[in-house]
N, C-alpha and C positions, 0 to 999 in steps of 0.2 A: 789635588795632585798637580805639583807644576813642573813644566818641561822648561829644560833647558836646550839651547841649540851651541854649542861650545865651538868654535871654530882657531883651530890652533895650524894657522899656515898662512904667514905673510904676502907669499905667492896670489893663493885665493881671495884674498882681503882686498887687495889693489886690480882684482880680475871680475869686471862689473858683471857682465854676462854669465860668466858663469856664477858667478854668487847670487845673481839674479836666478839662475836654474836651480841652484840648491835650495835658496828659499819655497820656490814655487814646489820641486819636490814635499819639501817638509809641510809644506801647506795640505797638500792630498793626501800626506800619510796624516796627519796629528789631525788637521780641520785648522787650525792657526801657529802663530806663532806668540808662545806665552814669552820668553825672552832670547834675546838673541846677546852672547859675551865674545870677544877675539881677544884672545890674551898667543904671549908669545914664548917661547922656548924657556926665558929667565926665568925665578922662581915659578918653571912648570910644577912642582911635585906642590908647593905650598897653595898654588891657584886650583889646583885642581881636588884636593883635599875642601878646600874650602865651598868648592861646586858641589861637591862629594854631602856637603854638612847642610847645604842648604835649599836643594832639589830632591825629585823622589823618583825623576826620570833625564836621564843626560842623553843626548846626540851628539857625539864627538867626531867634526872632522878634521882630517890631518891629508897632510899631503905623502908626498915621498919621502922628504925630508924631515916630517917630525912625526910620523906615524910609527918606528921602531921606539923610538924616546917614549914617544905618549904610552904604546902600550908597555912598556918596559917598567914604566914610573905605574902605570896601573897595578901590574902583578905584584909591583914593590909591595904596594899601599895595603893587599888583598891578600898578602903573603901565600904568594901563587907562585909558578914556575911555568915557564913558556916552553911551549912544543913544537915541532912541524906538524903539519894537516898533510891532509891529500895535494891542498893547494901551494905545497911549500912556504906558505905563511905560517908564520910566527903566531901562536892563540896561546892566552892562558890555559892553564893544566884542568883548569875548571870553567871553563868557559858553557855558560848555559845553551849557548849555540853559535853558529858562526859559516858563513856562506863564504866567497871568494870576498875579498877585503872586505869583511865586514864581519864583527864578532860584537857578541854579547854575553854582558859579564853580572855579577852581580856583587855589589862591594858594600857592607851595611844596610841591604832592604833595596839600595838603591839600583838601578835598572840602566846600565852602560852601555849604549851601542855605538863600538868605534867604527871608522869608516876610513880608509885611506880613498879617496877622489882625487880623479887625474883628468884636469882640462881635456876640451874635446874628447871623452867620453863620458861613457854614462854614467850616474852615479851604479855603484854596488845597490843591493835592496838591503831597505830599514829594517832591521829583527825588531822593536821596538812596537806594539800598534797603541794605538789608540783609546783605549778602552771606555772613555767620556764620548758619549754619542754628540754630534752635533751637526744642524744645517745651516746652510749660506740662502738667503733670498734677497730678492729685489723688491720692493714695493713701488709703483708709478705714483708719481698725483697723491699722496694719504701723510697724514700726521702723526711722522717719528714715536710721537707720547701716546697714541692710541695702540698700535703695538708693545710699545716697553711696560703698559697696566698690565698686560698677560702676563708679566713674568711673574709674580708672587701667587696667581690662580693654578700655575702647572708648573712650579718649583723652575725654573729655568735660569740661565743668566744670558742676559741678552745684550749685545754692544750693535753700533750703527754708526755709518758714517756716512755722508752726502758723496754719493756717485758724481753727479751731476745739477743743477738747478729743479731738476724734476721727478729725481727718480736715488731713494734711501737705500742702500746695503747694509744687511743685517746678518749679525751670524747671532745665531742660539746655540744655546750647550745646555745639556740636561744636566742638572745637580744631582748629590746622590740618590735622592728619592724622585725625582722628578718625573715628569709625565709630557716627553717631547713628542710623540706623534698625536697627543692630545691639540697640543699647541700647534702642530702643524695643519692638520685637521681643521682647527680655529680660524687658521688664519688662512687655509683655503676656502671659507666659509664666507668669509664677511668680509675677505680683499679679493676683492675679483682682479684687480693687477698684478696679482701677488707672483713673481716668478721663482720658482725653487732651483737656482745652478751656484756652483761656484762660479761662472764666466759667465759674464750677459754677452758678451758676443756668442759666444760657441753656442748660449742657447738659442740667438737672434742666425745663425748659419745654417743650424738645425731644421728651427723651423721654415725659413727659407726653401731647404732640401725637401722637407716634407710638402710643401704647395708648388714644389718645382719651377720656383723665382731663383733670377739671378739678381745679384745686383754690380755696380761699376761707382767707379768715383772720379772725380773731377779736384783735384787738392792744387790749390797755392802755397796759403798759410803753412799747414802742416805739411805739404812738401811728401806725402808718401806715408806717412806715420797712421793713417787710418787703414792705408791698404796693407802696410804692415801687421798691423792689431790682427786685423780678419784672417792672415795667413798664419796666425798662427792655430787655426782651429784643426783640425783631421779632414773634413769636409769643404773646405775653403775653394777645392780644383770645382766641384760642381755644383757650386753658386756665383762663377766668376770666372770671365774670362778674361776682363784685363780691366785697366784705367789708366788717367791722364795726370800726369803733373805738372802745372804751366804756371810758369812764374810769369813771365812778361806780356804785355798788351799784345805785342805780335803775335807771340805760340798761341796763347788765347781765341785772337782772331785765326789765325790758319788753321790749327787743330780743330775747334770748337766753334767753329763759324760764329764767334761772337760780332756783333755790329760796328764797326767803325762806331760809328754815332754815340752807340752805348756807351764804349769805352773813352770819348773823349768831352761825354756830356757827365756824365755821371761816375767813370771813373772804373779802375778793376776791384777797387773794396766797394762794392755796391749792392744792393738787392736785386738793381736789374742788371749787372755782369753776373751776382750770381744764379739768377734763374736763368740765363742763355747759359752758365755752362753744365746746368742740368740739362737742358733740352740736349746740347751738344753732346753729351756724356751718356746721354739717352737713347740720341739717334747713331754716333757711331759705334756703342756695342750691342743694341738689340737689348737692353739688358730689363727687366723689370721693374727694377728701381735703381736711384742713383744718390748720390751723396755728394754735393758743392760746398767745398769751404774758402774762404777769400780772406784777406788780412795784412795787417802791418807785419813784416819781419825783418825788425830792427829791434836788436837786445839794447844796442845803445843811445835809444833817443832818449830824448829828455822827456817826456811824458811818458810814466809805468804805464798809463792806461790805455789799451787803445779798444776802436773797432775791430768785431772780427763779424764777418756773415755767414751762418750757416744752413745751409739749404739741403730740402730732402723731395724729392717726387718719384712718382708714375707717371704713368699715360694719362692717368684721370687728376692728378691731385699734386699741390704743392704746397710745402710749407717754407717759409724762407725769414728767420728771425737776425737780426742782430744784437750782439753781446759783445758789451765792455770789460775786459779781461786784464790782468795783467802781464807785459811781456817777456816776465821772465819763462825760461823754456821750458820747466813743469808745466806751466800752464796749456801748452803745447797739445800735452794729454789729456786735460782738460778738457778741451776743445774736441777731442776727440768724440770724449762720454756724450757731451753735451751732440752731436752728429748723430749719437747711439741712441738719446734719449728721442731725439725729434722721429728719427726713423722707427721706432716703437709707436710714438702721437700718429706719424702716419699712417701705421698700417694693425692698427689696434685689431682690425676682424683675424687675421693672420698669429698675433703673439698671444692674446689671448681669450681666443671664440674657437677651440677645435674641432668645433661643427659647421667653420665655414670653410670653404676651401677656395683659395687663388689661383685663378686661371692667368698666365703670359698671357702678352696680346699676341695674337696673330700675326 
């Protein structure tokens, strides 16, 4: 059975953030995205006909502007006639169901849920579910091919992609006969890293909350983008009370009591700038743990490659590696995961031993 996600509004196409929201919705309804098309107003009836002939589940969103046409050209297709609702929307006369902008139709077997979506707000809810079970995991430290042998044992189809240099994302999906909580079971068995979320931070926030740790960051390189990431969880207000974003030698030194000495011996892209702006990051929020990243941020130098240093501690422990990256600003994110992944290596008793519990320092 494959989904389609049809997106017909030029508006939304050139509108990153929220096309980024839409994705992320259809993520937690469906578990992925099988394809994504943006076609536009011009031969609508023939492009859609041909979605119509080649899918067995469509997700149609329209704006303001072409959500009368789209469903108008639907009812054509369905030889249907369009009504008022309660909602003063327009729904075909056969509409199998249908909430405020959002109706579902059924045209040849096939399964239509239109959506009219209006910037800064929410989407409508999908009529449309899921009906292919599937989960999302993380694996730490293990070998991609040792997982993906499970799949022909419990019928499954399994994809993976590298999160980070240490740590694989996998999502499973049961086949028609398949046997997924078998496979999950399995691989809660014999991968003791194994973490089962759609979002490694939200689960990295979670358990945080549960050992009643905070943590704090100290960002050059990425400038805010990790503190970003983590506010996007539900939980984010109480594992954090704030951090630091310091670009130059001096914020550095005044904020973060870094050394004179350090930074003029050794530099601010360093291992020893960036363990003083853990300690500092450390000492002025109280916080549990902290997160230090340092770097070139220059898209236009002549070497793609540069240094970046990314550092992670506590009161007791530090970790602080350097990685050769490249500067284009995807990789940005990157860097990110890679911050995500170290802080996991450090605090392994915490993400995954639930019978150990973390105490704050005093």
């Amino acid at each position: 059975m494959k989904n389609l996600l049809l997106i017909i509004s030029s508006s939304i196409k050139i509108n990153q953030p929220f096309l980024d929201y839409i994705f992320k919705s259809y993520i937690e309804n469906f578990g992925n995205l099988d394809d994504i098309k943006f076609i536009e107003k011009i031969n609508l009836k023939q492009n859609l006909e041909f979605c119509i002939s080649n899918y067995s589940q469509i997700t149609i969103i329209t704006d303001n502007s072409t959500h009368y046409l789209t469903n108008k050209i639907l009812a054509t297709i369905n030889e249907d006639l369009l009504i008022l609702n309660e909602f003063d929307d327009l729904i075909p006369q056969n509409s199998l169901n249908y909430q405020k902008n959002s109706i579902l139709i059924d045209i040849k077997g096939v399964k239509i849920n239109l959506i009219k979506a209006t910037p800064l707000n929410l989407l409508p809810k999908f009529l449309i579910q899921n009906k292919n079970k599937t989960t999302t995991f993380f694996i730490y430290d293990n070998n991609p091919i040792e997982i993906k042998n499970l799949k022909n044992k419990f019928q499954i189809d399994i994809i993976s992609t590298k999160y980070s240099n240490f740590i694989t994302k996998f999502q499973a999906k049961e086949l028609k006969f398949g046997y997924l909580d078998g496979f999950i079971n399995e691989i809660k068995s014999n991968f003791k890293t194994a973490i089962f979320s759609d979002d490694l931070v939200n689960f990295i926030v979670k358990k945080l909350k549960k050992h009643n740790a905070k943590i704090t960051f100290a960002e050059s390189y990425t400038a805010g983008l990790l503190t970003s990431e983590f506010s996007k969880t539900s939980d984010f207000s109480e594992i954090f009370d704030g951090s630091l974003v310091v670009y130059s030698k001096q914020i550095k030194h005044t904020w973060l009591d870094i050394e004179d000495e350090i930074l003029n011996k050794f530099g601010a892209i360093s291992i020893e700038c960036v363990e003083q702006m853990l300690d500092g990051a450390l000492r002025a929020s109280g916080a549990s743990f902290a997160i230090a990243i340092s770097g070139v941020d220059d898209f236009s130098a002549k070497d793609e490659i540069k240094s970046i240093i990314v550092g992670v501690a506590n009161f007791d422990n530090k970790i602080i590696k350097k990685f050769h990256i490249n500067t284009n600003i995807y990789f940005k994110k990157e860097v990110v995961n890679i911050a995500i992944s170290l802080l996991i290596e450090l605090c392994r008793d915490i993400f995954f031993d639930d019978n150990l519990h973390y105490f704050t320092k005093n």
